[in-house]
C-alpha positions, 0 to 999 in steps of 0.5 A: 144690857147685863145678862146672867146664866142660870140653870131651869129645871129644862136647861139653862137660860140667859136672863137679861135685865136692865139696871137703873138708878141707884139707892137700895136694891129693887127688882121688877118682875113683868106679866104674861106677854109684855116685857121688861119695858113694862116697868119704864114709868115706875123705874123713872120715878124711883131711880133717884133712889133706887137701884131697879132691875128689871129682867125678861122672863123667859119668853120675852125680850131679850132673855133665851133659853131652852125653849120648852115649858116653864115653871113658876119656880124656873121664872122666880129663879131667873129673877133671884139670878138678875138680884144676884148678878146686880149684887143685892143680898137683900131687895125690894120685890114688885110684880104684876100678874104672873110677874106677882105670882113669881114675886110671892114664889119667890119671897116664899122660898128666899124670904131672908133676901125679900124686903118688901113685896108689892103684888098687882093683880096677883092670885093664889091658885088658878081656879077653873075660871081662870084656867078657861080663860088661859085655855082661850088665850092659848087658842087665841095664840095658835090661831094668830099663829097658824093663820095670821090673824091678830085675834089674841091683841084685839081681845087683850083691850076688852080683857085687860082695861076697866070702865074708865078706859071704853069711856074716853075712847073710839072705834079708830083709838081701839084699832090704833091700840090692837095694831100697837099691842100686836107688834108688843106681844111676847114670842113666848106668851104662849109658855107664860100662859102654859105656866099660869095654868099651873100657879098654886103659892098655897103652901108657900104663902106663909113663909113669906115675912116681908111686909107686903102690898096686895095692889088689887085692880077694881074692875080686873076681869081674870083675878077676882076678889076671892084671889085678893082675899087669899093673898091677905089671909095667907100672908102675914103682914100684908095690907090691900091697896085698889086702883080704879083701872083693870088688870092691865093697870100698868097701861091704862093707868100708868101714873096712878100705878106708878103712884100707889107703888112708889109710895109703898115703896118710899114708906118702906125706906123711911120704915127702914130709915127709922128702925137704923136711927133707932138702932144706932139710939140704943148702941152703948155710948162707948160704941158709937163714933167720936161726936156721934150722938142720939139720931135725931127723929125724923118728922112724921111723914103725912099721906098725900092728899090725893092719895088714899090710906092703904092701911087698911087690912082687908077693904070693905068691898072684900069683906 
């Protein structure tokens, strides 16, 4: 597994992260609480071409470092050290929930290395609301801490899942899911939720140029619409996409999360696919190689049938 080292506004850090596939840079950015491993379904689906990197947050996996409080810009920074160490000048950027956060913090202040940005579950600033409800996270934390208990992975389910989840289920399947979810957790939830307390990306929101997807979760309990409308308001090309799921989308509906992400994805490389043909169009004859000659277009690429159109700038549950 790579590592690289960088420096925190604390001390250094050993960031790891994993390296798949092979294809156009694109960098993966966790939640509070989970780990790299979280990105496995979408990293299968696009390694034929991609080249994904995933890295730990400090607090998760196999990333160490000084052990003390965090910021988002420490985080961003550790993510832009794992693109470094990979090679990539420019990349694509995904991120969900904090990873979200951190993916904006940093398509705001390196907005030349950003290709595009897919943000789930992503917000703003943290309002009064979500900061009760990282405080009670925090309390959760130091009691399963102090007495053993698994308090915080028994209430993950009922925050994180929607609707669709509690209707297919049963009492056994929810005690099997918080014993998985207890030995899941992160050793450093408790500074990645110490750290979402302090999000505001207000000042940087319209720095960002890359043409970005706002991945709002239907039936999310922590970030509400206003967050969504925020991030469309603030950034300038950015479109809004929904999933019928909760804020933890990537576990309880892992194909279609897998699904709305990559096809953002493979638009924007034929995106990029065609700007490079019609660049090559307009170079002077003398410029291009012998037998060279005009790119042929490609054909127009139709949405999938079960796939919805994520074109639309603002949805009509937001307006």
């Amino acid at each position: 597994m790579p590592t690289t080292t960088v420096s925190l506004s604390r001390g250094e850090a050993a960031v790891a992260y994993d390296r798949t596939g092979s294809g156009p840079g694109l960098v993966l950015v966790h939640g509070t609480g989970t780990t790299k491993e979280q990105w496995q379904p979408l990293t299968a689906a696009v390694a034929d071409r991609f080249t994904v990197v995933a890295p730990d947050l400090s607090g998760s996996g196999a990333t160490t470092d000084h052990g003390g409080p965090l910021t988002i810009a420490d985080l961003a920074d550790e993510v832009l050290a794992a693109a470094d160490d990979a090679g990539f000048g420019t990349f694509h950027l995904a991120g969900h929930s904090l990873g979200a956060v951190v993916a904006a913090h940093l398509a705001g202040t390196h907005p030349g290395r950003v290709r595009s940005l897919a943000l789930h579950a992503g917000w703003v600033r943290t309002d009064a609301r979500m900061a009760a409800e990282f405080r009670y996270w925090l309390a959760l934390l130091r009691a399963d801490a102090l007495h053993g208990t698994g308090l915080f992975a028994r209430m993950l389910p009922l925050m994180a899942f929607g609707p669709r989840y509690w209707e297919h289920t049963d009492a056994a399947a929810y005690e099997d899911l918080v014993q998985a979810l207890s030995g899941m957790i992160a050793p450093g939830t408790d500074r990645q939720a110490e750290a979402d307390l302090t999000v505001d990306l207000s000042a940087l929101l319209g720095r960002i140029t890359a043409p970005t997807l706002v991945l709002a979760s239907a039936h999310d309990r922590i970030i509400g619409a206003e967050q969504q409308r925020a991030l469309l308001a603030g950034i300038a090309d950015s479109r809004y996409a929904e999933i019928d799921a909760g804020h933890g989308a990537p576990g309880e509906d892992p194909e279609g999360f897998v699904t709305k992400l990559a096809a953002f994805l493979d638009e924007r490389l034929a995106d990029e696919r065609s700007a490079d043909e019609r660049l090559s169009d307009e170079r002077p004859a003398e410029e291009r190689p012998v037998g060279e000659g005009p790119a042929v277009e490609p054909p127009a690429v139709e949405p999938s049938v079960n796939e919805p159109s994520t074109g639309e700038r603002e949805p009509a549950g937001l307006r």
